[in-house]
Backbone as CSV, one residue per row, in Angstrom:
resi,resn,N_x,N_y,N_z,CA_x,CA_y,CA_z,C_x,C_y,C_z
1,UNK,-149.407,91.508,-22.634,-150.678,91.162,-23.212,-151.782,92.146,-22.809
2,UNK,-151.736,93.282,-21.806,-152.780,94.200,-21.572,-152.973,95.013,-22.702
3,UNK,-152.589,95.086,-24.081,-152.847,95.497,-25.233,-154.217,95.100,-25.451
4,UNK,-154.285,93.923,-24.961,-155.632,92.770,-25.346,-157.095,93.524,-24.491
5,UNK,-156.613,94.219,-23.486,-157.869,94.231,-22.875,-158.768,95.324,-23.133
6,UNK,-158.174,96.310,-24.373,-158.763,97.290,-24.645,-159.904,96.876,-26.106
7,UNK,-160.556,97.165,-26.041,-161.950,97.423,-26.982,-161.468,97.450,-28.587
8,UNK,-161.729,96.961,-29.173,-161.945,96.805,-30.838,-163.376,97.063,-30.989
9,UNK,-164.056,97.956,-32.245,-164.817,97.640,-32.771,-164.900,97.431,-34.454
10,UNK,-165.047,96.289,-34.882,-164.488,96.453,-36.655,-166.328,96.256,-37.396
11,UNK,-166.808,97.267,-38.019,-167.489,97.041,-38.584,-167.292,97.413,-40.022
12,UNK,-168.506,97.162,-40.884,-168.503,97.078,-42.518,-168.663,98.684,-42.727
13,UNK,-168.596,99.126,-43.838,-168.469,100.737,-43.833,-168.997,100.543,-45.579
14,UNK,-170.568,100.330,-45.669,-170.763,100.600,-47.738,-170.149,101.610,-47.943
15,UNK,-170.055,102.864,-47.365,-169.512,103.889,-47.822,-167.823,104.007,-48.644
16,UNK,-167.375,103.103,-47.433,-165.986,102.891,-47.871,-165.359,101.760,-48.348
17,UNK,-166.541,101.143,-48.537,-166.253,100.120,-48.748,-165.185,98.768,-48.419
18,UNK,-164.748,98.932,-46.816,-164.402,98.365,-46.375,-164.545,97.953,-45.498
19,UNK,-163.474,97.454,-44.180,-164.221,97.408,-42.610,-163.595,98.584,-41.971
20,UNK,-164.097,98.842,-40.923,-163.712,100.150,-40.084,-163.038,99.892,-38.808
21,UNK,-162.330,100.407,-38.020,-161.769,99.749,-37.262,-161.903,100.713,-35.745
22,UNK,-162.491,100.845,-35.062,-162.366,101.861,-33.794,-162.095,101.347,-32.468
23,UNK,-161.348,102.428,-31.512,-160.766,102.253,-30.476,-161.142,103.014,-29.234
24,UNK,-162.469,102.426,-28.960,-163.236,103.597,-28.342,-162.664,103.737,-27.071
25,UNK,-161.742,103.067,-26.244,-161.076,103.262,-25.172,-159.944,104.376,-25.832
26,UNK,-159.590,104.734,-26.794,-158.870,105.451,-26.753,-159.489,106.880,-27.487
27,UNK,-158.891,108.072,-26.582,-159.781,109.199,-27.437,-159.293,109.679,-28.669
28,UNK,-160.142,110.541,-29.072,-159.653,111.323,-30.777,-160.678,110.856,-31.755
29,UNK,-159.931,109.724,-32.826,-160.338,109.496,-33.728,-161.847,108.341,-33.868
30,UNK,-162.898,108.465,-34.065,-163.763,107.631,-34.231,-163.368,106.586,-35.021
31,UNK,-162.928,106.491,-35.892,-162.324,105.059,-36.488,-160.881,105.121,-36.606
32,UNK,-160.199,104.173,-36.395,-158.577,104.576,-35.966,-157.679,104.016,-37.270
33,UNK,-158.190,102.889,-37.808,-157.398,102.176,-39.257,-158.820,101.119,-39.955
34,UNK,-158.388,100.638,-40.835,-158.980,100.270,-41.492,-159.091,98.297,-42.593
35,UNK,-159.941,97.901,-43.066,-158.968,96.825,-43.428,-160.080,96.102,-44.405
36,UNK,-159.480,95.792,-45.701,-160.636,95.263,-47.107,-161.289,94.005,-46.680
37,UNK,-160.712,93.079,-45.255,-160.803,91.889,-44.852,-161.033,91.940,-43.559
38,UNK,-162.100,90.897,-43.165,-162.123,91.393,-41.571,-161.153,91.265,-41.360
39,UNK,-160.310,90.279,-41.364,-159.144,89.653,-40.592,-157.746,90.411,-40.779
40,UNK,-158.097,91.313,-42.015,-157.079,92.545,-42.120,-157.171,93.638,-41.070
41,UNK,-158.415,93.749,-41.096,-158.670,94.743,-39.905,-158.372,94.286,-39.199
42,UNK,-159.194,93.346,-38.479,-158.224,92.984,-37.220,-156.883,93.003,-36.905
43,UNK,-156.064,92.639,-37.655,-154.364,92.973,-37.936,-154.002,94.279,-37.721
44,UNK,-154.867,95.107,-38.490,-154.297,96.141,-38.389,-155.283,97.021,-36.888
45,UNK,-156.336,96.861,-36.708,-156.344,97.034,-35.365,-155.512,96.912,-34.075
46,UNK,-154.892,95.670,-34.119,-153.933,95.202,-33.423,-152.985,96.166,-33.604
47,UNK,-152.507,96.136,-34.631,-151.127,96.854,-34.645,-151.428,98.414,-34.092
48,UNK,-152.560,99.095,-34.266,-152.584,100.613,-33.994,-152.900,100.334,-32.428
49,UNK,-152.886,98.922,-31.745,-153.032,99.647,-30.341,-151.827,99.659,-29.617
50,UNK,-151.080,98.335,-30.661,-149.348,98.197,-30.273,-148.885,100.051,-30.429
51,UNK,-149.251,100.456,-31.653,-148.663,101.879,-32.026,-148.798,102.823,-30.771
52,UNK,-149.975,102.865,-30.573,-150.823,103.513,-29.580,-149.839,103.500,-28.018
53,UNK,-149.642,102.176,-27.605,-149.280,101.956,-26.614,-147.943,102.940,-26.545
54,UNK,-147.445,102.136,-27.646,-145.721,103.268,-27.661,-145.905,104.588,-27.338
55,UNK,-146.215,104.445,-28.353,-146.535,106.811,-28.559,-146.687,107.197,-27.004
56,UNK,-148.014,106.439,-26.573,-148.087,106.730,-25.244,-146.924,106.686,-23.981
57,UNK,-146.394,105.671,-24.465,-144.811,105.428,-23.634,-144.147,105.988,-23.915
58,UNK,-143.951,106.466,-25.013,-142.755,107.822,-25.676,-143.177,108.875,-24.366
59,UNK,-144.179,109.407,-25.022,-144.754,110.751,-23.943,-145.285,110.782,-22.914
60,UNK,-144.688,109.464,-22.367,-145.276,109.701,-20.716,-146.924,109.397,-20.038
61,UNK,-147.822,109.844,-21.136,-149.094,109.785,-20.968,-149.284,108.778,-20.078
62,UNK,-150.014,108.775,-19.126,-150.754,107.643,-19.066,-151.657,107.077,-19.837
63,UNK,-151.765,105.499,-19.947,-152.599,105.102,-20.584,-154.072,104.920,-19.995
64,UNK,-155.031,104.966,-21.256,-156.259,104.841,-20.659,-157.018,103.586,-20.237
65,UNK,-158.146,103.949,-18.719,-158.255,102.552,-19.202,-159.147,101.743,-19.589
66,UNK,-159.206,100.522,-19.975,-159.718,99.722,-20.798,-161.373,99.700,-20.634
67,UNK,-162.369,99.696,-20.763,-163.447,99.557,-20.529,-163.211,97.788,-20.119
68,UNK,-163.453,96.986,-19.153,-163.432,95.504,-19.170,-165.091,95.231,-18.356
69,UNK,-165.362,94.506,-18.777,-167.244,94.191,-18.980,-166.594,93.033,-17.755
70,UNK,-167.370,92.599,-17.003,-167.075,92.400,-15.680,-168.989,91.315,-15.430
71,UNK,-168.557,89.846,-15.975,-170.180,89.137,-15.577,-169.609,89.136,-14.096
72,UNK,-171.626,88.789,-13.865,-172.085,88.815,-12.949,-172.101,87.241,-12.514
């Protein structure tokens, strides 16, 4: 479940007319997938951090880590 503790951000995009999906704990791409529904996005957010995780386990990388917001 530490998939969970990394950062989503899904916002609206007029441009593209869809939602946007970014993974700012992870570097590269400013928006990582995409989705016509929030709740698509979200899905598919999910799935690119499952993706993410692998790839990273393929090649050894370490993974990065999570930004976790920490109350006071």
């Amino acid at each position: 479940m530490s998939q969970f503790k990394y950062q989503m951000v899904i916002q609206w995009s007029d441009e593209d007319n869809c939602f946007l999906v970014g993974l700012p704990d992870f570097p590269g791409q400013r928006w990582r997938t995409h989705g016509d529904t929030y709740e698509s996005a979200l899905a598919n957010g999910i799935e690119a951090i499952e993706s993410l995780l692998l790839a990273y386990e393929a090649t050894g990388e370490p993974l990065p880590e999570p930004a976790v917001l920490k109350a006071a």
